[in-house]
Biopython code that builds the backbone (N, CA, C, O; Angstrom):
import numpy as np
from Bio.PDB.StructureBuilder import StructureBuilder

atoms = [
    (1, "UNK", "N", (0.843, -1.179, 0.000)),
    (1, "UNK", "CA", (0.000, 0.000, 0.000)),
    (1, "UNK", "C", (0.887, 1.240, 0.000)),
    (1, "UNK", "O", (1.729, 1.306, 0.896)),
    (2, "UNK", "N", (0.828, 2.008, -0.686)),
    (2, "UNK", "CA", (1.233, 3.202, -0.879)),
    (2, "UNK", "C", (0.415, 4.283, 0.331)),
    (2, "UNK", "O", (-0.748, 4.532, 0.649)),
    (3, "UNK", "N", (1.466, 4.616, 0.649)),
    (3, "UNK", "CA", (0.519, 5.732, 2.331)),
    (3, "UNK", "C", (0.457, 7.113, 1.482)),
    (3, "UNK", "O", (0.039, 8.028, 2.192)),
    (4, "UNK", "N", (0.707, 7.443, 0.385)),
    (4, "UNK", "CA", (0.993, 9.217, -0.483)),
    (4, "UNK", "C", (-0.460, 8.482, -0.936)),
    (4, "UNK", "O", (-1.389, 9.127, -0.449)),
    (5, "UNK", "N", (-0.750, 7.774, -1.416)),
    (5, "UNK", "CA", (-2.364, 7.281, -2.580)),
    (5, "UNK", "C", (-3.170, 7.032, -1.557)),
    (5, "UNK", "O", (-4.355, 7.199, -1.845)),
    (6, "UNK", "N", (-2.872, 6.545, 0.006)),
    (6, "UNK", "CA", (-3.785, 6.351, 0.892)),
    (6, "UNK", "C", (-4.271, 8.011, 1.724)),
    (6, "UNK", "O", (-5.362, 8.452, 2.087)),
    (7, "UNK", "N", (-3.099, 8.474, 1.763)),
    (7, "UNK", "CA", (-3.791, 9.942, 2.432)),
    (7, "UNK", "C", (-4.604, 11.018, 1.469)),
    (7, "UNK", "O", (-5.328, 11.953, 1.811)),
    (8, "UNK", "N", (-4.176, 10.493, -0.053)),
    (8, "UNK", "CA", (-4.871, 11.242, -1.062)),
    (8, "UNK", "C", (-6.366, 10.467, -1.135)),
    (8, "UNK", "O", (-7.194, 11.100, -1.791)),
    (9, "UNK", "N", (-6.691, 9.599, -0.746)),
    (9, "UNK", "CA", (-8.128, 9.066, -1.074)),
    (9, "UNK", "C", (-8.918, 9.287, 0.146)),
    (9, "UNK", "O", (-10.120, 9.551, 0.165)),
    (10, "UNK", "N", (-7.640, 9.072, 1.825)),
    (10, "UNK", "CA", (-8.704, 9.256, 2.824)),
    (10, "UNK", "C", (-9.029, 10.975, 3.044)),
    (10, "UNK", "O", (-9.944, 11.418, 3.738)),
    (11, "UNK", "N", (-8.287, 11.583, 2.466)),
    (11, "UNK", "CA", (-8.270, 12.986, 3.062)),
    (11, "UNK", "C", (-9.482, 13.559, 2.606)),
    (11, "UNK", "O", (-10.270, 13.868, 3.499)),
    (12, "UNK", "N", (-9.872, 13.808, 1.277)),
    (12, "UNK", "CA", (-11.197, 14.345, 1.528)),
    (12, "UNK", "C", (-12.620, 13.435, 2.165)),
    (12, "UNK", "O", (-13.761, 13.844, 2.382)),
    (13, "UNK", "N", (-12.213, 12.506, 2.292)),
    (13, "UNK", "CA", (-13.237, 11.218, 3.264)),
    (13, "UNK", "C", (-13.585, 12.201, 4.650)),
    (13, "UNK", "O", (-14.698, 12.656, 4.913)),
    (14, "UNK", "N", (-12.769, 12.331, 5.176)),
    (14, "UNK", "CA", (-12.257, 12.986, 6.538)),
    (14, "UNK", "C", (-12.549, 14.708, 6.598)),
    (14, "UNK", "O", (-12.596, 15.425, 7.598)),
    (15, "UNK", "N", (-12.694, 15.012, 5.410)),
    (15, "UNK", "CA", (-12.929, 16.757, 5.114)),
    (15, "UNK", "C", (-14.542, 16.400, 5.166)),
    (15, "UNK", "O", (-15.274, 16.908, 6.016)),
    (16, "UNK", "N", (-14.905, 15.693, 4.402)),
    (16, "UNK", "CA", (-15.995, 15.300, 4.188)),
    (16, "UNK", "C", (-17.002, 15.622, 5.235)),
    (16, "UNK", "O", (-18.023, 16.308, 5.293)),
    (17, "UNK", "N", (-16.086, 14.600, 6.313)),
    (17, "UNK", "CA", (-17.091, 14.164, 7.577)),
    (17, "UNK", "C", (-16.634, 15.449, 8.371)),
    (17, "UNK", "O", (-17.382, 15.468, 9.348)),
    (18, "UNK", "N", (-15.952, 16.317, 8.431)),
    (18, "UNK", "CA", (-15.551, 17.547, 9.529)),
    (18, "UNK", "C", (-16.538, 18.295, 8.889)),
    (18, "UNK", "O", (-17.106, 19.099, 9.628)),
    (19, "UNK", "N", (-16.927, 18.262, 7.661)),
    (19, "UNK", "CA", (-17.500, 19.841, 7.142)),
    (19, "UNK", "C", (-18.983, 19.095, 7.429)),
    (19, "UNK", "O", (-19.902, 19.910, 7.516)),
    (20, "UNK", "N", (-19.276, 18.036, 7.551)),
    (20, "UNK", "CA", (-20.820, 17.494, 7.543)),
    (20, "UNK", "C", (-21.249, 17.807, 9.386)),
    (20, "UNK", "O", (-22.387, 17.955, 9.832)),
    (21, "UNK", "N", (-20.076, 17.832, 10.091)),
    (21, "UNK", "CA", (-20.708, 18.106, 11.820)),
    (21, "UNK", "C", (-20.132, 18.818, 12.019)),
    (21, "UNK", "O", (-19.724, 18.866, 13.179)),
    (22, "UNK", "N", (-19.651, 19.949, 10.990)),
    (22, "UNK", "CA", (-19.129, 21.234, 11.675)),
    (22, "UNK", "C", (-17.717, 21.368, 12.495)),
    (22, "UNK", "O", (-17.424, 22.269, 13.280)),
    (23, "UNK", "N", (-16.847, 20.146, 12.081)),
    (23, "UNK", "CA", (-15.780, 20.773, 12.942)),
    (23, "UNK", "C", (-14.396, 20.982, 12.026)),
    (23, "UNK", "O", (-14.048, 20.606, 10.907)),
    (24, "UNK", "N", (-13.847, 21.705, 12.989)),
    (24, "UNK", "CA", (-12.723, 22.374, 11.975)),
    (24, "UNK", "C", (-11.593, 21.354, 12.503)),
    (24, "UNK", "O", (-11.450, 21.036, 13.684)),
    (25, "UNK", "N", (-10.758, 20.861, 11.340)),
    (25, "UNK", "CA", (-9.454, 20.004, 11.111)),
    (25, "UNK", "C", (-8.715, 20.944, 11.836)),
    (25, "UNK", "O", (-8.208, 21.418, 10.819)),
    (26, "UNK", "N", (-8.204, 21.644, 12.766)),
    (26, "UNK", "CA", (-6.807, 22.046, 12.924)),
    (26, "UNK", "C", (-5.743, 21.201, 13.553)),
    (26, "UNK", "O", (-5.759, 19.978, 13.419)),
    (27, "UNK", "N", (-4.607, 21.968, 14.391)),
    (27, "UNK", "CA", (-3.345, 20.954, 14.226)),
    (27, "UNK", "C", (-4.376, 19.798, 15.879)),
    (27, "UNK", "O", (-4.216, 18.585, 15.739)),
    (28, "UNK", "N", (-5.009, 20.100, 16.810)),
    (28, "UNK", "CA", (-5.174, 20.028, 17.762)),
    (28, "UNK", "C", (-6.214, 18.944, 17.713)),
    (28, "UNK", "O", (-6.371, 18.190, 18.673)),
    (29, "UNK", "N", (-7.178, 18.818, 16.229)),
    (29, "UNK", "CA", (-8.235, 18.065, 15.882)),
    (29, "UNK", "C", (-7.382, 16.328, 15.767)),
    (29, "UNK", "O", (-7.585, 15.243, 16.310)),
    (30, "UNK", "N", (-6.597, 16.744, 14.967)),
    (30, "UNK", "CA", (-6.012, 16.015, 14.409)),
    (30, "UNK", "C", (-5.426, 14.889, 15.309)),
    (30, "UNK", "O", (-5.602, 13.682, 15.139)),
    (31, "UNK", "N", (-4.576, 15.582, 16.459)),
    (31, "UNK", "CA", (-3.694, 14.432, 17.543)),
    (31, "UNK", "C", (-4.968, 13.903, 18.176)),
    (31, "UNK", "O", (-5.049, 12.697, 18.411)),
    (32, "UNK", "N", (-6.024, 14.769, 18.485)),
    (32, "UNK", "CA", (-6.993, 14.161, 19.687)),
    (32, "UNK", "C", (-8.153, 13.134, 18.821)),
    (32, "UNK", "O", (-8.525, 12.073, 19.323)),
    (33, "UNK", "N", (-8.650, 13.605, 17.475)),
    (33, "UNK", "CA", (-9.294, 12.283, 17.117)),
    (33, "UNK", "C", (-8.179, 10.591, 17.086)),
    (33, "UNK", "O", (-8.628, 9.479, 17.364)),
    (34, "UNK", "N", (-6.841, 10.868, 16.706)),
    (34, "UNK", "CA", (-5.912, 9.991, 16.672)),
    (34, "UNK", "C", (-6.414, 9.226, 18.280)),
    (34, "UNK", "O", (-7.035, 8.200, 18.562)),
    (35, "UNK", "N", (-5.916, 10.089, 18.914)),
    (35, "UNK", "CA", (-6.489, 9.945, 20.504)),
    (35, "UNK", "C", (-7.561, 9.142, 21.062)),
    (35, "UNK", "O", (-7.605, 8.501, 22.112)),
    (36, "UNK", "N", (-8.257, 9.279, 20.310)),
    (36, "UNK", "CA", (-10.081, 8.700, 20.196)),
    (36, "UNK", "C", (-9.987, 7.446, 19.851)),
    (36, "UNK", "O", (-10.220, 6.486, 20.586)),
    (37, "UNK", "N", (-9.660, 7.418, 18.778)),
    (37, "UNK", "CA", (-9.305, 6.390, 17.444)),
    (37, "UNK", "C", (-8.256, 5.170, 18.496)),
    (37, "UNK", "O", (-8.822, 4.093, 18.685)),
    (38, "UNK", "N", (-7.009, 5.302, 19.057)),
    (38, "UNK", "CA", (-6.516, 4.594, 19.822)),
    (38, "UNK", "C", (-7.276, 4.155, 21.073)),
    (38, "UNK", "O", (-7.397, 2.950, 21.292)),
    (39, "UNK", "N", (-7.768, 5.010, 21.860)),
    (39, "UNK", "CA", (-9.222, 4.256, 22.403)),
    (39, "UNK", "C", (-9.762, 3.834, 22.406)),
    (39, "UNK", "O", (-9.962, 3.145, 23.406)),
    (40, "UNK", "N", (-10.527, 3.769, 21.413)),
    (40, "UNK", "CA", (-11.603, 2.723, 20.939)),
    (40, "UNK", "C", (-10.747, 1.672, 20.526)),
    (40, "UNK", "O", (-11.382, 0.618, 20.528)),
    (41, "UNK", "N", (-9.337, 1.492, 20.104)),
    (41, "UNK", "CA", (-8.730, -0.087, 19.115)),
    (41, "UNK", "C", (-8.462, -0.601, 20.724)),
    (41, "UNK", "O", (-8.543, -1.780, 21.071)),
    (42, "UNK", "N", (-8.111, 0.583, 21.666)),
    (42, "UNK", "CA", (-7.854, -0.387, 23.013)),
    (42, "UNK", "C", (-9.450, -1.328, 23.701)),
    (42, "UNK", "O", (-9.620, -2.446, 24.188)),
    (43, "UNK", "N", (-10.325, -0.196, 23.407)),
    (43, "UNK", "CA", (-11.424, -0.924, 24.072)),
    (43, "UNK", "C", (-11.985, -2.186, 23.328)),
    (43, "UNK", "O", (-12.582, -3.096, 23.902)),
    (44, "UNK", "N", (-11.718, -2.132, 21.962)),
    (44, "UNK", "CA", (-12.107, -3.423, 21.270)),
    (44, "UNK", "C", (-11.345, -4.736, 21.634)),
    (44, "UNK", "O", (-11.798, -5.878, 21.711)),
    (45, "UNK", "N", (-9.923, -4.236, 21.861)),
    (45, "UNK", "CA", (-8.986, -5.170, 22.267)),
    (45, "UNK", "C", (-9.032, -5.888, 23.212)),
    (45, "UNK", "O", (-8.683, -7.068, 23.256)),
    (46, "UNK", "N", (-9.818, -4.716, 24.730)),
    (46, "UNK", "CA", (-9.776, -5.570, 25.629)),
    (46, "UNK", "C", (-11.441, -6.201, 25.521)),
    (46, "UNK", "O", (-11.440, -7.283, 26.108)),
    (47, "UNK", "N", (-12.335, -5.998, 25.168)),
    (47, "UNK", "CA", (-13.258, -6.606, 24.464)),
    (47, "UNK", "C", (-13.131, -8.180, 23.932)),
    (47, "UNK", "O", (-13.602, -9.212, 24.412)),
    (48, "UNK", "N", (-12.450, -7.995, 22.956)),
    (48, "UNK", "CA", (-11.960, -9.309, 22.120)),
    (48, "UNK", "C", (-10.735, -10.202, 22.973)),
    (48, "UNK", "O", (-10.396, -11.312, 22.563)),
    (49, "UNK", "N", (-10.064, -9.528, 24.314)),
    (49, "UNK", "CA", (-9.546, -10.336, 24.870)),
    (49, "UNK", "C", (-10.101, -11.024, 26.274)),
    (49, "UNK", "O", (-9.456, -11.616, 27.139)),
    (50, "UNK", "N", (-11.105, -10.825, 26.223)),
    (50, "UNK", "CA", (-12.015, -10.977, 27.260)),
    (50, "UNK", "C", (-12.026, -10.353, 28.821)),
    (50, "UNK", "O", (-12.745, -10.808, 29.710)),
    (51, "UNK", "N", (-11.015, -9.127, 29.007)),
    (51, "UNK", "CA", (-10.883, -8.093, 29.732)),
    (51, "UNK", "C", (-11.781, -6.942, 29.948)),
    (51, "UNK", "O", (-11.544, -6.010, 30.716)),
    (52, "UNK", "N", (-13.122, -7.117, 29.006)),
    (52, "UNK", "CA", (-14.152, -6.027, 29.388)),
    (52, "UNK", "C", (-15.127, -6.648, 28.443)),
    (52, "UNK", "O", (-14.936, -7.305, 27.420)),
    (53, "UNK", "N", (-16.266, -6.257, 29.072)),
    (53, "UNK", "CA", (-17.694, -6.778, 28.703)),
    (53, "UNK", "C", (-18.007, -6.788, 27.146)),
    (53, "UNK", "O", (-17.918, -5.816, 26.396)),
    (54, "UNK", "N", (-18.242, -7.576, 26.940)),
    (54, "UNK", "CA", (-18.565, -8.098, 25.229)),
    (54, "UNK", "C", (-19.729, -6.823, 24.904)),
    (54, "UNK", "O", (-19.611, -6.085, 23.926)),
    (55, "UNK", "N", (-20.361, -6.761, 25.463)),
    (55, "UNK", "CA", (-21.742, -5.908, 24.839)),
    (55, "UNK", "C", (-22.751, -6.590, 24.166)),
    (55, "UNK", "O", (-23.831, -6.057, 23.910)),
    (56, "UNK", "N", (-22.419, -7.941, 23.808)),
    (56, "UNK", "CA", (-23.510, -9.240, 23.638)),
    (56, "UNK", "C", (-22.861, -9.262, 22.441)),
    (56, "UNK", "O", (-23.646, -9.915, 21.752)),
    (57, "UNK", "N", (-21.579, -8.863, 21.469)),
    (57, "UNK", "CA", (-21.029, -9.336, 20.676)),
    (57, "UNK", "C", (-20.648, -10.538, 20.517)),
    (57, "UNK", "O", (-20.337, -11.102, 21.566)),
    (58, "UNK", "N", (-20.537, -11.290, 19.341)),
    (58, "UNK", "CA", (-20.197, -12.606, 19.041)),
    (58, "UNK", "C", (-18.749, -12.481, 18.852)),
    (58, "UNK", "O", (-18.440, -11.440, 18.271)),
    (59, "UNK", "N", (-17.641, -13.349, 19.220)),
    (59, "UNK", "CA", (-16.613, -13.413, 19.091)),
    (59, "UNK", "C", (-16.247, -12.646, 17.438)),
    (59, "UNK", "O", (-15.313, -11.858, 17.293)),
    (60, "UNK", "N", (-17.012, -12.989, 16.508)),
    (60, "UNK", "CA", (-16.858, -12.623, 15.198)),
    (60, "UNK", "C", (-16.746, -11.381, 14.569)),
    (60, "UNK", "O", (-16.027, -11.059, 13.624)),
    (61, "UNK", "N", (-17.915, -10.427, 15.504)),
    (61, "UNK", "CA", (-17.986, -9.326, 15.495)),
    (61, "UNK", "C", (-17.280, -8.787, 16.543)),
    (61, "UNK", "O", (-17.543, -7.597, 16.722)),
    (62, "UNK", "N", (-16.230, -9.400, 17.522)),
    (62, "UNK", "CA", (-15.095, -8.695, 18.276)),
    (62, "UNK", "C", (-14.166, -8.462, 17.303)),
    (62, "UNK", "O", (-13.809, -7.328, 16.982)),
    (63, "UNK", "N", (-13.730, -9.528, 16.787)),
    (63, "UNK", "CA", (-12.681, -9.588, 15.913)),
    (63, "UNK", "C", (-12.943, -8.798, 14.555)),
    (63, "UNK", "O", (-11.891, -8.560, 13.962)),
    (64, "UNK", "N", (-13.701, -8.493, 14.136)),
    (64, "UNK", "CA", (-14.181, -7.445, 13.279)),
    (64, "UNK", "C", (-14.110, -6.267, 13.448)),
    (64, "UNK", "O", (-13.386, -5.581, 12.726)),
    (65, "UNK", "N", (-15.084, -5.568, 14.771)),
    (65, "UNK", "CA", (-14.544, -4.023, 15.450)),
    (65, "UNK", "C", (-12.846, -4.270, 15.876)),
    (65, "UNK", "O", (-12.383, -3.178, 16.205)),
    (66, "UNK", "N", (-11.900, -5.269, 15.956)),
    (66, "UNK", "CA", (-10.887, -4.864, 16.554)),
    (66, "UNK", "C", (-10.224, -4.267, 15.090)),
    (66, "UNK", "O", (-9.607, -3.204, 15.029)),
    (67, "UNK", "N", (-10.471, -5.138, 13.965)),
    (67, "UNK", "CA", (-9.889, -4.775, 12.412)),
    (67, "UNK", "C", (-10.106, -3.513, 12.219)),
    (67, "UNK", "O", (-9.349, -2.672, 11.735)),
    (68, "UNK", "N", (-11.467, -3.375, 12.724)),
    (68, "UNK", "CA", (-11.815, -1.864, 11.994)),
    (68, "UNK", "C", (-11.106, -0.960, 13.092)),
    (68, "UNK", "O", (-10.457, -0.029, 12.614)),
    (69, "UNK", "N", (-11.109, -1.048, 14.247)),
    (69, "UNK", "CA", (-10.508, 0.012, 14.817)),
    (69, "UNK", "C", (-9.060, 0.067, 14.395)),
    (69, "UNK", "O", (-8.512, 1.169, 14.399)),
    (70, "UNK", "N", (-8.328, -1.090, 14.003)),
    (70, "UNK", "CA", (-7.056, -0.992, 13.377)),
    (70, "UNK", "C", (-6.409, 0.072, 12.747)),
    (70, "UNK", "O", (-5.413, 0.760, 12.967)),
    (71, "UNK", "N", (-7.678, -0.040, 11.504)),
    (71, "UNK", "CA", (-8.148, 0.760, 10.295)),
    (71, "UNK", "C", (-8.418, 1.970, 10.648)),
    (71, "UNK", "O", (-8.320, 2.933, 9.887)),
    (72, "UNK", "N", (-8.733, 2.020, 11.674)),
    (72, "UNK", "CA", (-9.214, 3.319, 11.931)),
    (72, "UNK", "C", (-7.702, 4.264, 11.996)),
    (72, "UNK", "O", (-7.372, 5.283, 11.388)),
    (73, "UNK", "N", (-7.127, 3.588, 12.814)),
    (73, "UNK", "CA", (-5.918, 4.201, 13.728)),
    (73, "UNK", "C", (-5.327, 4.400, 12.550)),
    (73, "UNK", "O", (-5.117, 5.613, 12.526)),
    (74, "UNK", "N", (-4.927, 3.924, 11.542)),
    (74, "UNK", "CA", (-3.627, 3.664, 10.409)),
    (74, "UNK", "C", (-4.371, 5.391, 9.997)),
    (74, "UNK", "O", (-4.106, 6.545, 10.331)),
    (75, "UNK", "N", (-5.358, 4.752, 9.142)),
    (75, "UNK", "CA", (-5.947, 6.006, 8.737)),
    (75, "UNK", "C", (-5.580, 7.667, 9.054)),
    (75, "UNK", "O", (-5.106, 8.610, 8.420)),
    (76, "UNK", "N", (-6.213, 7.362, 10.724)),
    (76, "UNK", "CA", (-5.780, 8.712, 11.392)),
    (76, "UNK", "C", (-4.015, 8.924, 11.965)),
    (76, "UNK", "O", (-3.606, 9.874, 12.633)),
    (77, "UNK", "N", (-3.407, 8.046, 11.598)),
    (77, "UNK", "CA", (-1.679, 8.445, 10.976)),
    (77, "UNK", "C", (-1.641, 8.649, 10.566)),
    (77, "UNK", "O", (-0.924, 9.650, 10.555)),
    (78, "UNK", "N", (-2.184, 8.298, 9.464)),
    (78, "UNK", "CA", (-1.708, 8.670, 7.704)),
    (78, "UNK", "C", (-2.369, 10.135, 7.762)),
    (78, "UNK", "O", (-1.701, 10.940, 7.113)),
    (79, "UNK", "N", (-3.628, 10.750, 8.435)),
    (79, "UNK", "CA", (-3.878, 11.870, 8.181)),
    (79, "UNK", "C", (-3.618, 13.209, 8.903)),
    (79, "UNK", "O", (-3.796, 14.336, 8.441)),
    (80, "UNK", "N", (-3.022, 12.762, 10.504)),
    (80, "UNK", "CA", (-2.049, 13.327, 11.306)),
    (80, "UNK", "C", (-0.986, 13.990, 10.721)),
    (80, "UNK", "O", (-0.749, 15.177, 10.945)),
    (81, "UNK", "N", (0.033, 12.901, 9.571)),
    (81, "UNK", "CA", (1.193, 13.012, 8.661)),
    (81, "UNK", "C", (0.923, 13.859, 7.912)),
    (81, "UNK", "O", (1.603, 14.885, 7.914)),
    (82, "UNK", "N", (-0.574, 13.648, 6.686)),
    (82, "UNK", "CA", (-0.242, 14.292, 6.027)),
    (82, "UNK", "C", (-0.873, 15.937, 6.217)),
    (82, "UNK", "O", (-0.758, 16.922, 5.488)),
    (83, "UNK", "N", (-1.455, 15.770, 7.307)),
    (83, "UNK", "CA", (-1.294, 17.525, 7.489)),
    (83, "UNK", "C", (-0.629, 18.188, 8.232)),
    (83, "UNK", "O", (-0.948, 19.274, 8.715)),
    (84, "UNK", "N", (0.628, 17.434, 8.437)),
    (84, "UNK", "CA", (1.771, 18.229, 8.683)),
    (84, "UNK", "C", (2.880, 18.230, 7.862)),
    (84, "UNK", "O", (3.920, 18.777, 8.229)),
    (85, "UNK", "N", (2.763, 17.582, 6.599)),
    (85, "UNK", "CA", (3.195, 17.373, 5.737)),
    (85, "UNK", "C", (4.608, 16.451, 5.564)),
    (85, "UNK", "O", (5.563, 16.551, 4.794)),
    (86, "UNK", "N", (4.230, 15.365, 6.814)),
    (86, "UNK", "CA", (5.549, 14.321, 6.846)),
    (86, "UNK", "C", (5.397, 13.211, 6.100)),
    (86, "UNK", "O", (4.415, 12.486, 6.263)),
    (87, "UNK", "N", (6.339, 12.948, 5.199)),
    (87, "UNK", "CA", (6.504, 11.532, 4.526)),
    (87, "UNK", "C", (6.524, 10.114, 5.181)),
    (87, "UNK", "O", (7.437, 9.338, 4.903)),
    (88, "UNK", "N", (5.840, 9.876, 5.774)),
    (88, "UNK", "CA", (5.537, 8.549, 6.444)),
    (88, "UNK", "C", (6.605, 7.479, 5.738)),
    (88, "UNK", "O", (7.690, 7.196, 6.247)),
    (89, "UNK", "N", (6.125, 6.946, 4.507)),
    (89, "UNK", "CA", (7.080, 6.145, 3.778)),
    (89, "UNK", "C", (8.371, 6.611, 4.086)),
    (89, "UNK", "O", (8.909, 5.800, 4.840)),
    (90, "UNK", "N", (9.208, 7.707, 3.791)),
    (90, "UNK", "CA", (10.427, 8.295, 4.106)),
    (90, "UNK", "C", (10.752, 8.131, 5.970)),
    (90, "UNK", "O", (11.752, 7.627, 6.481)),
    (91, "UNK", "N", (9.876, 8.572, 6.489)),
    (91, "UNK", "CA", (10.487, 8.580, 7.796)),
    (91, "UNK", "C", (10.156, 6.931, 8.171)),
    (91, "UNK", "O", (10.389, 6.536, 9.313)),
    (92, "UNK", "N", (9.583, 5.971, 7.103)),
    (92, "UNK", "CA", (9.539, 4.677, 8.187)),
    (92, "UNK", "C", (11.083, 3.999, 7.746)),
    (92, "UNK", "O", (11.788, 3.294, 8.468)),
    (93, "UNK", "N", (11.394, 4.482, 6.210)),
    (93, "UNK", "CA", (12.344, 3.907, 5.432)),
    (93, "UNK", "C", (13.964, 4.814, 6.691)),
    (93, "UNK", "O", (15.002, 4.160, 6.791)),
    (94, "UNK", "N", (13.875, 6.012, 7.335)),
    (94, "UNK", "CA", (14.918, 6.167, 7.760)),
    (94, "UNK", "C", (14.842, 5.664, 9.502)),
    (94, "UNK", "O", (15.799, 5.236, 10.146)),
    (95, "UNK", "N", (13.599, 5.836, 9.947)),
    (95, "UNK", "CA", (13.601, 5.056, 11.559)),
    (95, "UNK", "C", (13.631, 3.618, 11.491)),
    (95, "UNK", "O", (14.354, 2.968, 12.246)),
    (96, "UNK", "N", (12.961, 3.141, 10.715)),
    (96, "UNK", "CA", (13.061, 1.143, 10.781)),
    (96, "UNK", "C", (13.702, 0.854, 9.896)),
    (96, "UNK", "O", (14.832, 0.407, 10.090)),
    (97, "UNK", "N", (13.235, 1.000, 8.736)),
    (97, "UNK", "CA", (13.935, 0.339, 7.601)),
    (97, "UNK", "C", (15.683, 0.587, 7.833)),
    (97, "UNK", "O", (16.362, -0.403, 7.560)),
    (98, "UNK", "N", (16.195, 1.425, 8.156)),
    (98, "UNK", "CA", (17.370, 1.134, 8.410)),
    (98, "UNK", "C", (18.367, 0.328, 9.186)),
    (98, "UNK", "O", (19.595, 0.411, 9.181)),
    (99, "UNK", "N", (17.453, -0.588, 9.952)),
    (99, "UNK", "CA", (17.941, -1.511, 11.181)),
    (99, "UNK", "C", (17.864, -2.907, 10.266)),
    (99, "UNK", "O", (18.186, -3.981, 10.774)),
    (100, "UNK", "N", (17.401, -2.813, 8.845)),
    (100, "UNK", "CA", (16.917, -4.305, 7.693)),
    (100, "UNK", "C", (18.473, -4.755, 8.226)),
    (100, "UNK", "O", (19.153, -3.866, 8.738)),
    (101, "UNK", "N", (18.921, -5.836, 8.133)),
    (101, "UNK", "CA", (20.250, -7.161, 8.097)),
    (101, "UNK", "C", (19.995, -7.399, 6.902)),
    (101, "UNK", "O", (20.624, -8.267, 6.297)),
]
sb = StructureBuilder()
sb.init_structure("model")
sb.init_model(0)
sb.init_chain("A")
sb.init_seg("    ")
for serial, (resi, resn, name, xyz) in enumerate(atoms, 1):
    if name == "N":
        sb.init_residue(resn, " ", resi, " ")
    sb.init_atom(name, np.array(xyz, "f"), 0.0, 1.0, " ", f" {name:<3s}", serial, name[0])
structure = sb.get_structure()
């Protein structure tokens, strides 16, 4: 997956939904939905690990909200990045990728 073709398809997704409930993207929107977004992948987690109440979910649909909250989180990196205008690919290729053997 290309993360430059992924922030270009989710970004107006995400403009989309700020301009539909009125809230404004600034730098402050941005870390705290991330914020949100990691919350909820924790609460699914402990959900699906049997550390907090199912909610009458089927194992199937744990493991489903945990994907999507996954998804969620990547997403709101990729859109954290790109409105601050950091190369994700570039900075993963010089923090990890440089430790490759």
């Amino acid at each position: 997956m290309d993360l430059r073709q992924l922030a270009a398809e989710i970004e107006p997704i995400s403009s989309r939904y700020a301009d539909q409930l009125g809230i404004e993207r600034d730098d402050t929107w941005f870390l705290l939905k991330l914020q949100e977004e990691i919350g909820e992948l924790t609460q699914a987690f402990l959900m699906r690990s049997g550390r907090a109440r199912t909610k009458g979910r089927t194992a199937d649909e744990l493991d489903a909200g945990f994907r999507e909250e996954l998804a969620d989180v990547l997403c709101h990196v990729v859109l954290l990045a790109h409105h601050h205008g950091v190369d994700l690919e570039a900075e993963v290729a010089r923090k990890w990728l440089a430790w490759k053997r």
